[in-house]
C-alpha angles and dihedrals in degrees: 000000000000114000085258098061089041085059091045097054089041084050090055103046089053092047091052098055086042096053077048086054104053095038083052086054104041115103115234121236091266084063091070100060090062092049093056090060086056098258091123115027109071092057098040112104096219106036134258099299100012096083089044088066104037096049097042084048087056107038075058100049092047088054092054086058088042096054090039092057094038086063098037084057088047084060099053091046089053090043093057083051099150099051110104128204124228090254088054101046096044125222094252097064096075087053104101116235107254111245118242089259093058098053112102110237113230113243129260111270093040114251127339113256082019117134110270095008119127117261121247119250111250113191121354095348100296113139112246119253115259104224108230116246116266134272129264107244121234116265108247118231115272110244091258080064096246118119118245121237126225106274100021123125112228126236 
């Protein structure tokens, strides 16, 4: 980062909490009812319309700086243009592919549980026993006391 692009971004830091100040002190448009009565007028350091006009002069004129270094910072980020952040690049790109050699082989009979692989021995090599596949439970009776069929949608 160059010292100008250092200033800019200073510059728009302090715009920007600037542009924050004078909206905060601005009045609304219900604000100008009451100083027409008089409640207003007499306390306000620039009269009843003059602050009106300097701090929404201002507030404009500080937007204008605002939208000038935004895009002056947009300009230095385009002109980098090669330089990658560390979401961009990934973590995985700096990890080195394994060779051929260096990849496990899978065993055999393909993995153990898996569909179609041999079972492991247990004690004494015995096979172990392949537990059957559960039960359906029994439906249980609809609230009118009638049992529900398969495929029906209940009521």
């Amino acid at each position: 980062m160059n010292v100008l692009e250092s200033l800019l971004l200073v510059l728009h830091l302090l715009t920007a909490v600037a542009v924050c100040a004078f909206v905060l002190l601005q009045h609304g448009k219900g604000a100008d009812m009451g100083a027409a009565f008089g409640s207003g007028a007499s306390g306000s350091l620039f009269g009843a319309s003059g602050s009106a006009n300097f701090l929404s002069r201002t507030t404009a004129i500080l937007a204008a700086v605002f939208f000038v270094t935004s895009l002056g910072l947009t300009w230095f980020a385009a002109s980098h243009g090669s330089a990658r952040s560390a979401i961009e690049s990934g973590v995985m790109d700096k990890v080195p592919a394994p060779k051929a050699g260096e990849l496990p082989t899978p065993p055999a009979g393909g993995a153990p549980g898996a569909p179609g692989a041999p079972a492991a021995p247990t004690e004494a090599g015995k096979a172990p026993a392949v537990p059957a596949a559960p039960a359906a439970a029994p439906a249980a009776p609809a609230a009118g006391g009638s049992e529900s069929k398969s495929g029906e949608v209940p009521k």
